[in-house]
N, C-alpha and C positions, 0 to 999 in steps of 0.2 A: 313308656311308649315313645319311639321315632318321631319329633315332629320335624311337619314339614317346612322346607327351607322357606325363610321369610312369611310364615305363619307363626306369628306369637301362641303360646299355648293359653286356651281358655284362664287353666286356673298356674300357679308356677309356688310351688313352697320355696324354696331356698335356705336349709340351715334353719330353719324358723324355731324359735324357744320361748317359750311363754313360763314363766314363774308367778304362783302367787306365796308369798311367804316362802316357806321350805319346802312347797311342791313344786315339783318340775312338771309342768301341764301338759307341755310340747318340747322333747328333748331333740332337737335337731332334725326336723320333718324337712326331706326334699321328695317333690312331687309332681308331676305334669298332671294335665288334663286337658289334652287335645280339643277343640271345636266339633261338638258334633258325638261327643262320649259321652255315656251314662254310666257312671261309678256311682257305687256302694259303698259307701263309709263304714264299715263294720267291727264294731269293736264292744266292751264290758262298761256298763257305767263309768264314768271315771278316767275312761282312757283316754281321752282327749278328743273327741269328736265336736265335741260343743265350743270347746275351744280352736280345735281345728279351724269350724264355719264361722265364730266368730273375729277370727282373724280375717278372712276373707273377704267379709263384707264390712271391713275395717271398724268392725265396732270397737275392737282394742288394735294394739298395736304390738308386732310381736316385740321380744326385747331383744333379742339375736337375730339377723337372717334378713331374709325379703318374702314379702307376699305380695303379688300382683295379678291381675287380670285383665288377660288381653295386651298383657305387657305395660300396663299404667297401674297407679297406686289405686289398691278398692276401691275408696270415696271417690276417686274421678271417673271409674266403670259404673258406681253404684250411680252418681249424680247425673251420669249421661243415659240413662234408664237401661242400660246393658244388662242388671242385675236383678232378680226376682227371689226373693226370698219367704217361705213359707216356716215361721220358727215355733218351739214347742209354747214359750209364755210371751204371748198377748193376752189383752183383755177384751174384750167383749165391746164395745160403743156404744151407751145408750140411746132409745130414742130414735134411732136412725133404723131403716130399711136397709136390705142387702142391696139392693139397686142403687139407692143413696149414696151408702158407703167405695161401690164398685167404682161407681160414676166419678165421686171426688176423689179417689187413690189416682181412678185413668186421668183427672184433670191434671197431675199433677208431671207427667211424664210427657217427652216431646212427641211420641209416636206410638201412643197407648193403642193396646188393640182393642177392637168395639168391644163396650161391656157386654151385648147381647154372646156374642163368641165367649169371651171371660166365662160369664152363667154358664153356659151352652158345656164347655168343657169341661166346669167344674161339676156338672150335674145338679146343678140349682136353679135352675129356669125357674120353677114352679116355689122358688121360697124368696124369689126377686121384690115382692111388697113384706114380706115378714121381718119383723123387727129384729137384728141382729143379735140382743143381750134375750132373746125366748127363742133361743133355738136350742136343741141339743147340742150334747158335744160333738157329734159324729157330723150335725150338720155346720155347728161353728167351724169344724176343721174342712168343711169345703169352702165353706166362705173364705177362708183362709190360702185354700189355693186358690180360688180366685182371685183375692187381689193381689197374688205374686202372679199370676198369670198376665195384669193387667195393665204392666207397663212393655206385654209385649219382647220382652226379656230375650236376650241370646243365651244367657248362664240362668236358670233355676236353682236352688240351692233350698233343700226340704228338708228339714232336723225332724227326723222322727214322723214324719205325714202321714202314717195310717192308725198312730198310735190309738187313737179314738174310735175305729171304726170298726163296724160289723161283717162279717166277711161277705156278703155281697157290695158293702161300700167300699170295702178295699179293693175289688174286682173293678168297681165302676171307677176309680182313681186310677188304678195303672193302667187300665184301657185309654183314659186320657191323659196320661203321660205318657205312654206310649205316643201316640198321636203326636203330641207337640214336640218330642226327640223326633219323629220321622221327617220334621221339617226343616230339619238341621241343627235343631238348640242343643244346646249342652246342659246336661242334666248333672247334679251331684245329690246325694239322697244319704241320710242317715238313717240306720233302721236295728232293730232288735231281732226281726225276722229274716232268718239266714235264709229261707227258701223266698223270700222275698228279693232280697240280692239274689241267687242263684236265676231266678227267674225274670228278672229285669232290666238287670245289669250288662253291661258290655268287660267291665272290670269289678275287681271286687279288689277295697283295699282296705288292710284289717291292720288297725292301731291299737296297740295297747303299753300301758305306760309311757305315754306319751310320743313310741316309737313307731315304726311302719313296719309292722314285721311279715307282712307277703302283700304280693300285691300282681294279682293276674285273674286267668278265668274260675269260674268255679269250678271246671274240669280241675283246670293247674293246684287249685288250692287242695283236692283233695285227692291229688297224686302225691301231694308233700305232706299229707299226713300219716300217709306208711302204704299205696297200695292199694290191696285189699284184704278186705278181711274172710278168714276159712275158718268155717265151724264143725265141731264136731262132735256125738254124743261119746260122752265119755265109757256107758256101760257099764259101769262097778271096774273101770279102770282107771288107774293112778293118771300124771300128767307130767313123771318123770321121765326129762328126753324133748318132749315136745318142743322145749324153749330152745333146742338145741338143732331141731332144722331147719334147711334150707331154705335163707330169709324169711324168718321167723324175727321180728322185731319185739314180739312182746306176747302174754297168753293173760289170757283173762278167762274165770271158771264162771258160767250161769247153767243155775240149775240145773246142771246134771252133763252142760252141755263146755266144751272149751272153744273158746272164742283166740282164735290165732291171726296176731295182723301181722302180714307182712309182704316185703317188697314183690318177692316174688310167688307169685300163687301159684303156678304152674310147677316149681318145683320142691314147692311146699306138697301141695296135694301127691306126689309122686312118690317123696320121700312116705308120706299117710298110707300110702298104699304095700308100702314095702312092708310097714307093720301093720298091717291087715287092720290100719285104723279109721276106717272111711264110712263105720257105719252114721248114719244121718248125714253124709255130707252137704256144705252148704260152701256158696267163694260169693262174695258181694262186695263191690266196691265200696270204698271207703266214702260217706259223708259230708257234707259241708259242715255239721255238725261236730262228727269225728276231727275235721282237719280244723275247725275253731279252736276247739280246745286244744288239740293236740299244738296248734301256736303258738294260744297262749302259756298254755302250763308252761310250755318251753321257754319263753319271754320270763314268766313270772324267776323261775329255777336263775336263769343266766342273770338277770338284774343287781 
């Protein structure tokens, strides 16, 4: 993305490469994140997401490149309360209330926002006396946004934030991230649910093997998985030929039916018709699902 002039970008990769032993964690990540954008971190176990945000928030240090936010070093974004982070392993705090816990995270930042808002947003008003270590997991993982919510934060940064939750809890979570991106912050979100990115996101940037290999809308992501896809019953007929029209990228047979992706659908389905092959037809755009994979396999093959 274009930033703008004499606006530092929220998050900035540069070159960034993180090794442990003979894995390459992060093979040369350059990245913006604009003020004010919600990206998707989207990638396969493994591919470097967690490494990603932990560069970020300067828990390590890359060994190649720059990582900055807001144009200063993490620890000096994270220390000035700029930074809010909600990560998959914490543990639990004995002993203590949610409000307890709210209350000394927001003591500890210059410009914390009220704990009552914190609760409020994260949907925990009502577990505010409840001991933190007898909560569920769905409900430890609100607690959890809330005390990244609590320093009031310009940057958010979520590993994984609905992993735990029940689909009306996940509903009540992005309805309040939603909220908090409307007020200018900048969101970054790691997630396993691609319609989750598709539906959330402003960007979606999809890393695997340690690489950025797309990085735009979910429209854009699944224009570069091939198109769309044209189905058609096969009838007790063969599927010789087929591979052979007009932008046809690929054919796949289900049950009974041929599944043809390709660039162009309009003169794919035209060519269909000339051989009187149109019975069951079907043209469906291609997936965020489709264009995941269709990435990665690609990443995997070129590596």
């Amino acid at each position: 993305m274009t930033k703008t002039t004499g606006t530092p970008p929220a998050v900035s990769f540069t070159g960034a490469v993180k090794t442990y032993g003979a894995v390459r964690a992060l093979d040369g990540i350059d990245l913006e994140i604009m003020p004010g954008e919600t990206v998707a971190l989207l990638g396969r176990n493994g591919a470097g997401k967690s490494t990603s945000i932990s560069l970020l928030l300067g828990l390590r240090e890359p060994d190649e490149g720059t990582v900055e936010l807001y144009g200063t070093p993490p620890e000096r974004a994270v220390r000035a309360g700029r930074v809010g982070a909600m990560l998959q392993e914490t543990r639990a705090v004995p002993r203590v209330t949610v409000r307890e816990l709210v209350s000394f995270v927001a003591g500890r930042y210059p410009e914390p926002m009220p704990v009552a808002r914190a609760l409020e947003l994260a949907g925990i008003t009502e577990l505010a006396g409840r001991r933190v270590d007898r909560l569920s997991g769905g409900q430890t993982q609100r607690v959890r946004f809330a005390v990244a919510l609590t320093g009031n934060p310009s940057l958010l940064v979520l590993d994984e934030p609905t992993a735990a939750l029940d689909v009306e809890a996940r509903h009540a979570f992005w309805n309040a991230m939603r909220t908090y991106a409307r007020q200018g912050h900048t969101v970054l979100f790691s997630t396993h649910y691609l319609e989750e990115a598709d539906a959330y996101a402003d960007r979606i940037v999809v890393i695997d093997r340690g690489r950025i290999v797309a990085d735009g809308t979910g429209e854009q992501l699944r224009r570069s998985a091939g198109g769309n896809l044209v189905s058609i019953d096969l009838a007790g007929r063969g599927t010789e030929g087929l591979t052979l029209l007009p932008g046809v990228r690929s054919l796949e047979v289900r049950g009974g039916r041929a599944l043809l992706r390709t660039d162009d659908s309009d003169a794919t389905v035209i060519a269909l018709a000339e051989l009187g092959a149109i019975r069951g037809l079907e043209v469906a755009p291609a997936s965020l699902d489709d264009a995941f994979l269709a990435l990665t396999a690609h990443e995997r093959e070129t590596v």
